[in-house]
N, CA, C and O atoms as CSV, one atom per row, in Angstrom:
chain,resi,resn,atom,element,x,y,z
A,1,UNK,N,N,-22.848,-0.494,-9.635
A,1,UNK,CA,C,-22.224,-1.784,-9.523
A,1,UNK,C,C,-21.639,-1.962,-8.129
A,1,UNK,O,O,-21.567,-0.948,-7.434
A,2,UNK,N,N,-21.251,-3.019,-7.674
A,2,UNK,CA,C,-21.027,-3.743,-6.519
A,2,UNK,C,C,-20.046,-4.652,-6.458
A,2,UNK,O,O,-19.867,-5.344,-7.460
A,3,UNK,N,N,-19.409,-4.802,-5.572
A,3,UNK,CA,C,-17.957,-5.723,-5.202
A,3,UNK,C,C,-18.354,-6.383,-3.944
A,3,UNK,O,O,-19.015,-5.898,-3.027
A,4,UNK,N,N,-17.763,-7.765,-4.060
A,4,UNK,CA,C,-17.708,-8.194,-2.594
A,4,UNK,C,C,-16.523,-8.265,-1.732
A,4,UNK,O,O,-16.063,-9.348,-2.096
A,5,UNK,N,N,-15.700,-7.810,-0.799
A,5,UNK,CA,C,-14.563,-7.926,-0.085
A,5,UNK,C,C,-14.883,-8.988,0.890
A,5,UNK,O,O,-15.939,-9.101,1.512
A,6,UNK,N,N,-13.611,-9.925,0.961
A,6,UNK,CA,C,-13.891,-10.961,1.768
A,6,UNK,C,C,-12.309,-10.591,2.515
A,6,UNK,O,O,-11.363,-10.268,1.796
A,7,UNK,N,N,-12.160,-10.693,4.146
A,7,UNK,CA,C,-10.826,-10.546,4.688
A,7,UNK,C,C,-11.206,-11.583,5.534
A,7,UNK,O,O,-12.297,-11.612,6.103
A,8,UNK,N,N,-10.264,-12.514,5.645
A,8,UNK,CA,C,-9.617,-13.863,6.408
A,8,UNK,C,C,-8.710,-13.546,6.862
A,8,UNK,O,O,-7.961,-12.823,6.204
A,9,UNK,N,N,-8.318,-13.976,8.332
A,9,UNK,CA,C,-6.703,-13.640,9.132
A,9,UNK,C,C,-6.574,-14.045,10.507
A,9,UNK,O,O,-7.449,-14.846,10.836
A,10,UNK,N,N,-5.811,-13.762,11.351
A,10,UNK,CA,C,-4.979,-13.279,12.939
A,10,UNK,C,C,-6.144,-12.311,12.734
A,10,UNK,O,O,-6.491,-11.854,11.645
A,11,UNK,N,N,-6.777,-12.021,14.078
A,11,UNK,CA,C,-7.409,-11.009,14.557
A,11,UNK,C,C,-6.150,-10.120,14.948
A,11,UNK,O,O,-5.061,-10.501,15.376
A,12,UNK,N,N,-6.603,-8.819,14.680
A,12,UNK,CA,C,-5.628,-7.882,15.256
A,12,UNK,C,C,-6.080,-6.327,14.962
A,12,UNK,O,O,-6.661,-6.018,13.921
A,13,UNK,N,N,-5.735,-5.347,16.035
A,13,UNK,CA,C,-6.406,-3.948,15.728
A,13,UNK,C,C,-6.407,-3.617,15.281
A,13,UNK,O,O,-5.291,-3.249,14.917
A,14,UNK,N,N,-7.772,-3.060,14.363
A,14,UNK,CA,C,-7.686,-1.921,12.692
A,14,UNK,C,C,-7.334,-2.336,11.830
A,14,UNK,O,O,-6.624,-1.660,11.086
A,15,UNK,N,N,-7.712,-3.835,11.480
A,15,UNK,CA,C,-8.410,-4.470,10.346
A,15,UNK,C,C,-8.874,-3.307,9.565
A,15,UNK,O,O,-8.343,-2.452,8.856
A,16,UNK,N,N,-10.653,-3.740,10.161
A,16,UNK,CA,C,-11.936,-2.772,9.062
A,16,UNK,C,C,-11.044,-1.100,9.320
A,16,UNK,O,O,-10.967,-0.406,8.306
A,17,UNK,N,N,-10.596,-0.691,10.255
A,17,UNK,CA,C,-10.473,0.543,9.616
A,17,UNK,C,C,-9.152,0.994,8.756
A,17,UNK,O,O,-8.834,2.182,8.711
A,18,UNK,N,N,-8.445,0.038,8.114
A,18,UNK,CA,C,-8.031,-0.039,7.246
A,18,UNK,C,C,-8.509,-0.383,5.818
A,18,UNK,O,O,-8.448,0.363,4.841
A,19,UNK,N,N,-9.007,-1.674,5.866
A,19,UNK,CA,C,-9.737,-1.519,4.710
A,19,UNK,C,C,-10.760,-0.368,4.379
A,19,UNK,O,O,-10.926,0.184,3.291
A,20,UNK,N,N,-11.247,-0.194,5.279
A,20,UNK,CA,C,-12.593,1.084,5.081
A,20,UNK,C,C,-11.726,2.245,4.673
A,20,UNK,O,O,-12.093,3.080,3.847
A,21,UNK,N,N,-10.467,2.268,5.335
A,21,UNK,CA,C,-9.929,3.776,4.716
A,21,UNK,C,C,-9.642,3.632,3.744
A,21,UNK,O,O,-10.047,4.525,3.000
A,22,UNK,N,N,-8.807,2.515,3.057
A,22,UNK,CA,C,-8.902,2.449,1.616
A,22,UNK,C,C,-9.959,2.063,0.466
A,22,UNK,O,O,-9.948,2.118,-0.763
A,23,UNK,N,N,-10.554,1.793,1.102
A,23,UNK,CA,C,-12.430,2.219,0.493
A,23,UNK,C,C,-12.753,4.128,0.141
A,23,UNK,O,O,-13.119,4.962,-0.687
A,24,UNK,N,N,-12.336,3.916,1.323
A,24,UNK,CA,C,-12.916,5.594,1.236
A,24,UNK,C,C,-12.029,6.353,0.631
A,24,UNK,O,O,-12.374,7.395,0.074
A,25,UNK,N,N,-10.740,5.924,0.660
A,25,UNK,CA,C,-9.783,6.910,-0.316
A,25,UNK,C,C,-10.048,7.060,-1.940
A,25,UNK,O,O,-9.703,8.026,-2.620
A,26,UNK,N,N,-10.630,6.067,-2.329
A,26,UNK,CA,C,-10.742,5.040,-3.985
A,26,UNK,C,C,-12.538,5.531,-4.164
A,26,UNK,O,O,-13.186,5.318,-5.189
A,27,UNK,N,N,-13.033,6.146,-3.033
A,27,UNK,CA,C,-14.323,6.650,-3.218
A,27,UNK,C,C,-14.956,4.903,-3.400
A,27,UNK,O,O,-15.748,4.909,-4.343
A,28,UNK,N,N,-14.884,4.078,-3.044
A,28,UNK,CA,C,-16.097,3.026,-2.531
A,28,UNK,C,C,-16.746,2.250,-1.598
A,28,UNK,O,O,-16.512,1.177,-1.041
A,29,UNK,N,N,-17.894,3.330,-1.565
A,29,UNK,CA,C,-18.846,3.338,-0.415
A,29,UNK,C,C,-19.256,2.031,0.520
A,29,UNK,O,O,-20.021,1.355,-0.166
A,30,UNK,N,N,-19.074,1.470,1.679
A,30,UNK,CA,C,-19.378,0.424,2.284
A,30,UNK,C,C,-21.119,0.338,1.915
A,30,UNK,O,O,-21.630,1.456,1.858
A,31,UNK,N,N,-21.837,-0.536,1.727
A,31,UNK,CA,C,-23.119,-0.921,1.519
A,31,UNK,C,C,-23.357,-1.525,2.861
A,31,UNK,O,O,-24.155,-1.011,3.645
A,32,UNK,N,N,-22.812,-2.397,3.088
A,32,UNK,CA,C,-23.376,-3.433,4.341
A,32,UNK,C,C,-21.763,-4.519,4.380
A,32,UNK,O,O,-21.162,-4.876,3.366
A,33,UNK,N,N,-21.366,-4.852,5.802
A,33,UNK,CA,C,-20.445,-5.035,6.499
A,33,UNK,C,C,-20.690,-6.332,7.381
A,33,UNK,O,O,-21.478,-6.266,8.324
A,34,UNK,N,N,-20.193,-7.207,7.159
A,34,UNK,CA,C,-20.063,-8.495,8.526
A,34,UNK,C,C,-19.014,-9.278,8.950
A,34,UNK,O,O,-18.480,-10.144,8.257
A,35,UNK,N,N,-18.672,-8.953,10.219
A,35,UNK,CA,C,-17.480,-9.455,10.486
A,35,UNK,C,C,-18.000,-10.221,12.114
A,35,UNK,O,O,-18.962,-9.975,12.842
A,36,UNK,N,N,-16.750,-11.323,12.242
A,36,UNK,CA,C,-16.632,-11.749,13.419
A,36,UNK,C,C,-15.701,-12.427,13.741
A,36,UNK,O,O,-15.001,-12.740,12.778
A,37,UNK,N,N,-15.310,-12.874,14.869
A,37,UNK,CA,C,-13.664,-13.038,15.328
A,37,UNK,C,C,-14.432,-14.621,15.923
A,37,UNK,O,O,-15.544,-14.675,16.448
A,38,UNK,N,N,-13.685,-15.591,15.722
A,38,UNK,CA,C,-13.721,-16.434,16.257
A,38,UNK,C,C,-12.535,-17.470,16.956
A,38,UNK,O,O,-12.141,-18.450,16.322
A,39,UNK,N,N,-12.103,-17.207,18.082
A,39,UNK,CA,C,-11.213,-17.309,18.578
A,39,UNK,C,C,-10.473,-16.191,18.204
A,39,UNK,O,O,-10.923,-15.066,17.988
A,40,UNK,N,N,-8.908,-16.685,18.114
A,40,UNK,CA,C,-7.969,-15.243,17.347
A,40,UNK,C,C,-8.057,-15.428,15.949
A,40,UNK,O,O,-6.974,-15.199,15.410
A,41,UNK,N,N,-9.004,-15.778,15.122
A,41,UNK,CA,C,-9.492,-15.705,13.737
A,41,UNK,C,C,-10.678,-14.636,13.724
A,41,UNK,O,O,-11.613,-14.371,14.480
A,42,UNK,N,N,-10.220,-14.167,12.555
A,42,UNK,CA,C,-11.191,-12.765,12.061
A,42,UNK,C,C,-11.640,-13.059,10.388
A,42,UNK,O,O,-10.972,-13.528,9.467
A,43,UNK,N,N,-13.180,-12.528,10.438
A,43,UNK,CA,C,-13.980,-12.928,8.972
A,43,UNK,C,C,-14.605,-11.880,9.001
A,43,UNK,O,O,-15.110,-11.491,10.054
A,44,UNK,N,N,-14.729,-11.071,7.652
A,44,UNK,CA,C,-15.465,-10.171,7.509
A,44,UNK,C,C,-15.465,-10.265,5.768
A,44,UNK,O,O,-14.741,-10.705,4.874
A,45,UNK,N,N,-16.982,-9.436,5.950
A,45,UNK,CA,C,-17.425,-9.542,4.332
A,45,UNK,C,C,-18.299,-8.436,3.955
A,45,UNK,O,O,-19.515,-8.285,4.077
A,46,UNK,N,N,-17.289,-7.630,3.420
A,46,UNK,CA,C,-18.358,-6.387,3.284
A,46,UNK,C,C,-18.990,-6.047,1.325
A,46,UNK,O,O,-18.481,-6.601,0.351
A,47,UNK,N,N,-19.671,-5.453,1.289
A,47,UNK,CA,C,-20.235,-5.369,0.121
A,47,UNK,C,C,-20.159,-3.880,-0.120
A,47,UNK,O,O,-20.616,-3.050,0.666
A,48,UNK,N,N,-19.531,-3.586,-1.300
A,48,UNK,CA,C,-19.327,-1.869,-1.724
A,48,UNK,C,C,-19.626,-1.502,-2.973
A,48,UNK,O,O,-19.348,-2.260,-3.901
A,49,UNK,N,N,-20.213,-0.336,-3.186
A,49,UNK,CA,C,-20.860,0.304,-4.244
A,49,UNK,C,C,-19.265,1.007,-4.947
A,49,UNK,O,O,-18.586,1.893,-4.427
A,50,UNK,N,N,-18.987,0.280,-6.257
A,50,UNK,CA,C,-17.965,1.064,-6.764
A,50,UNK,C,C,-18.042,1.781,-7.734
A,50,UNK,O,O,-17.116,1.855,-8.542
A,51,UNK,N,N,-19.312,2.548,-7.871
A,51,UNK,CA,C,-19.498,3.677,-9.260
A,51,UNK,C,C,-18.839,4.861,-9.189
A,51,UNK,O,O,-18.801,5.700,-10.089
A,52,UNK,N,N,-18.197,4.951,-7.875
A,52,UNK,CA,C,-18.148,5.789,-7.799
A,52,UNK,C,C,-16.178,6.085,-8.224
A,52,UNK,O,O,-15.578,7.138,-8.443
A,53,UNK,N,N,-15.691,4.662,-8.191
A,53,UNK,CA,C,-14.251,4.713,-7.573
A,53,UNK,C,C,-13.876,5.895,-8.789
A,53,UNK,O,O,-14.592,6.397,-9.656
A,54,UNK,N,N,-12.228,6.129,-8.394
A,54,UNK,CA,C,-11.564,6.748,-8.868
A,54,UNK,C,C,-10.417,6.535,-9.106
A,54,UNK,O,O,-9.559,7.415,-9.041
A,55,UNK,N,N,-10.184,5.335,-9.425
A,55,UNK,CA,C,-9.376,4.237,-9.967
A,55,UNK,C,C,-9.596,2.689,-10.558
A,55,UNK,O,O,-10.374,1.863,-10.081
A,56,UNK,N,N,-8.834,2.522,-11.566
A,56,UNK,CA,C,-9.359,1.389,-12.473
A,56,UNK,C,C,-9.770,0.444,-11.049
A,56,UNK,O,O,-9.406,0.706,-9.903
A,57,UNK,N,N,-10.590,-0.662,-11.460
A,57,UNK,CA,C,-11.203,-1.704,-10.449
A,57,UNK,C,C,-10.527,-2.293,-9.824
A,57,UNK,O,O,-10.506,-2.414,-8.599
A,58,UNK,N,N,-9.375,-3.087,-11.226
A,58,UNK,CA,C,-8.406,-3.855,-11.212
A,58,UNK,C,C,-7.258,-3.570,-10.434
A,58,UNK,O,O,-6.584,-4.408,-9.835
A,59,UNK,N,N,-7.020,-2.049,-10.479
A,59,UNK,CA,C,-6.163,-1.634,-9.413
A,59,UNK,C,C,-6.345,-1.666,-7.735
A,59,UNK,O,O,-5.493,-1.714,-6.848
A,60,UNK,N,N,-7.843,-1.619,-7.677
A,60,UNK,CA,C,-8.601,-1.288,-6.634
A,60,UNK,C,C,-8.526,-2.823,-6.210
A,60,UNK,O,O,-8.387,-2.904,-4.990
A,61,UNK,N,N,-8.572,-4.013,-6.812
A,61,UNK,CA,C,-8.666,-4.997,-6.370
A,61,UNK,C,C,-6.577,-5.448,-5.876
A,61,UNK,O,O,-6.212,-5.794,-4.752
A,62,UNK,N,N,-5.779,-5.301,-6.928
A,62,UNK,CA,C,-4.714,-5.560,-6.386
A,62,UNK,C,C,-4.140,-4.546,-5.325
A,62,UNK,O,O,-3.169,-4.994,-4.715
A,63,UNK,N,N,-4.597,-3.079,-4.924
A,63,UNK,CA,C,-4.198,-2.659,-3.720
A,63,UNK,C,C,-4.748,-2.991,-2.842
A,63,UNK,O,O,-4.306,-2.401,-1.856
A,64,UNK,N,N,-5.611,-3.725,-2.572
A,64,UNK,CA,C,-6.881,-4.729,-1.517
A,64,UNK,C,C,-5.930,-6.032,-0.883
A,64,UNK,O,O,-5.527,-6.237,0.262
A,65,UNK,N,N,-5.751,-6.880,-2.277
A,65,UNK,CA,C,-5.017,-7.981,-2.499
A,65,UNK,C,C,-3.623,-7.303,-1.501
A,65,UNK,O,O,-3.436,-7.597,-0.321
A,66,UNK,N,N,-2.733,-6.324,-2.341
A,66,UNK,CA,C,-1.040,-5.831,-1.469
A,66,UNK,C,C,-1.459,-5.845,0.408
A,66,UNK,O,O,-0.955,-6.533,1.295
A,67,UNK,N,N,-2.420,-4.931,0.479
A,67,UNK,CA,C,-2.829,-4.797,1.872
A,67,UNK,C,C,-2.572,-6.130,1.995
A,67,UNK,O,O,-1.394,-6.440,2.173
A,68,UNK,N,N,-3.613,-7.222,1.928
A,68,UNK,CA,C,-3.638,-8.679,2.680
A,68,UNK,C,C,-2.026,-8.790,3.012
A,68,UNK,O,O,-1.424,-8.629,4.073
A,69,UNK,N,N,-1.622,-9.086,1.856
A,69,UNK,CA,C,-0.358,-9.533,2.066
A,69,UNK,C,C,0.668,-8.957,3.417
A,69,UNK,O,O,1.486,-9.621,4.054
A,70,UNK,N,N,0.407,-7.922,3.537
A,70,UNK,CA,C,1.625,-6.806,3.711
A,70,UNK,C,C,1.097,-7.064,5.383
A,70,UNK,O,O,1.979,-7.046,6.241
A,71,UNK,N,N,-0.204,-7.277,5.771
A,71,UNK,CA,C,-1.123,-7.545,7.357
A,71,UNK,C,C,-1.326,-8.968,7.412
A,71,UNK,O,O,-2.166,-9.360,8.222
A,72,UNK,N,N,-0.733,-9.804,6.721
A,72,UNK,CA,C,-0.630,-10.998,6.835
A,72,UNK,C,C,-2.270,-11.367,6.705
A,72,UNK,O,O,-2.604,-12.196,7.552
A,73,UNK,N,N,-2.958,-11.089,6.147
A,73,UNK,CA,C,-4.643,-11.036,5.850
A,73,UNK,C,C,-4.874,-11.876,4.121
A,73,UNK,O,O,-4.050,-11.784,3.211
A,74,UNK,N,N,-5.840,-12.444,4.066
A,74,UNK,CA,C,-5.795,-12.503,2.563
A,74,UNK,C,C,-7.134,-12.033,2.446
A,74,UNK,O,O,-8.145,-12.616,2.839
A,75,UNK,N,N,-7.050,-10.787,1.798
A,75,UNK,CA,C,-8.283,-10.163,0.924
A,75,UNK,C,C,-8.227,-10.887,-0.350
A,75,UNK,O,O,-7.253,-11.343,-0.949
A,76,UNK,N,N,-9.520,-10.897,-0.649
A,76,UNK,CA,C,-10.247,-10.707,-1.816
A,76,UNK,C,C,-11.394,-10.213,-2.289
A,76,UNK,O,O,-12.352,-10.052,-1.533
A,77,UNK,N,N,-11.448,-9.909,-3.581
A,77,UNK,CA,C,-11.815,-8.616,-3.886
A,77,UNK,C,C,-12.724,-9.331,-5.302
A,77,UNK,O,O,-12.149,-9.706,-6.324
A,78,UNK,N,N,-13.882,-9.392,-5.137
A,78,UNK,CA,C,-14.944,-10.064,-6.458
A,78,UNK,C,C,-16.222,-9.164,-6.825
A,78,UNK,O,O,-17.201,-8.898,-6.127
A,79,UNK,N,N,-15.862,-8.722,-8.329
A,79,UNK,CA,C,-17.064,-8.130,-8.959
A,79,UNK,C,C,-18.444,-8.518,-9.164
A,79,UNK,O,O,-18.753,-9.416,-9.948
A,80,UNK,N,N,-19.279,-7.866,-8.479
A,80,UNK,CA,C,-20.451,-8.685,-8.152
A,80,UNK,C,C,-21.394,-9.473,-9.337
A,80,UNK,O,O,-22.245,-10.355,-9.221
A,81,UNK,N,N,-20.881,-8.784,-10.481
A,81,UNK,CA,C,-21.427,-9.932,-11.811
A,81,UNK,C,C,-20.286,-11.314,-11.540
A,81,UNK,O,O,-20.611,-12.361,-12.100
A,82,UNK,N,N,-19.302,-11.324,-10.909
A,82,UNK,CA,C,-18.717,-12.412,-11.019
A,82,UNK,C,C,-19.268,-13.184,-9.991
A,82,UNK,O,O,-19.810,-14.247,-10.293
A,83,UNK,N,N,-19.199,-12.702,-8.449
A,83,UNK,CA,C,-19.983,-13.627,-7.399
A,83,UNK,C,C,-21.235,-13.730,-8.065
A,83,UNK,O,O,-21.653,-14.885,-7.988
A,84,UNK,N,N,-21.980,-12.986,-8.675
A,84,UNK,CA,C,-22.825,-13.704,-9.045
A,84,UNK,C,C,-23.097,-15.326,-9.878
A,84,UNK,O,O,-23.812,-16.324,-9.784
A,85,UNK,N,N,-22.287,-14.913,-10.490
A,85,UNK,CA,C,-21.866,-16.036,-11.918
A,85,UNK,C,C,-21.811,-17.346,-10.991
A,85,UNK,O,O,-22.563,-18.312,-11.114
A,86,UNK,N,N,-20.739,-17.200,-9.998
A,86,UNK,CA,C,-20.270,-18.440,-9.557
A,86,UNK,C,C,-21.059,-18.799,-8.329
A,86,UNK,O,O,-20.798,-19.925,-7.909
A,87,UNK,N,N,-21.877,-18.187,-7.710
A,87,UNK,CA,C,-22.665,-18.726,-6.976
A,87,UNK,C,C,-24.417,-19.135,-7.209
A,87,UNK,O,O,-25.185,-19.148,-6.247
A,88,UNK,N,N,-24.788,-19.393,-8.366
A,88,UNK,CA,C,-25.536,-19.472,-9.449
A,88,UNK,C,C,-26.210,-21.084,-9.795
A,88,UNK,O,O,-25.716,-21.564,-10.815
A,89,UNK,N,N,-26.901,-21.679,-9.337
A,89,UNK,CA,C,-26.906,-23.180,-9.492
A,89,UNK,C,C,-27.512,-23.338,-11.130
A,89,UNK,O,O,-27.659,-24.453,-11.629
């Protein structure tokens, strides 16, 4: 299974390697990654394999969510049967 992370914000240093470390702490693997700064705005959207995590999802999604908050960022965090659902004509 698969998640999509979406981070919106202030550009500012060590974004992705924050999120990625808490990817990698929770054991879920980056798949594929896209980000870009436009002006001092930052977008990135990465896609992660979470079979592996080692913590409920739900947790995995509100310590995603705390990060945003706490870096002034708003993550979000969608189970890929759900992006699926809703992007679905």
């Amino acid at each position: 299974m698969k998640a999509v992370i979406t981070v919106v914000g202030r550009d500012s240093v060590g974004i992705i390697a924050k999120v990625s470390a808490l990817c990698s702490e929770v054991h879920a693997n980056i798949v594929d990654i896209s980000q870009s700064v436009l002006k001092e705005y930052f977008a990135m959207i990465m896609v992660v394999d979470i079979d592996g995590l080692t913590k409920p999802f739900t947790e995995f999604v509100d310590t995603l969510t705390q990060m945003g908050k706490d870096n002034g960022l708003d993550i979000r965090t969608m189970h890929e049967d759900v992006f699926n659902s809703m992007h679905r004509i």
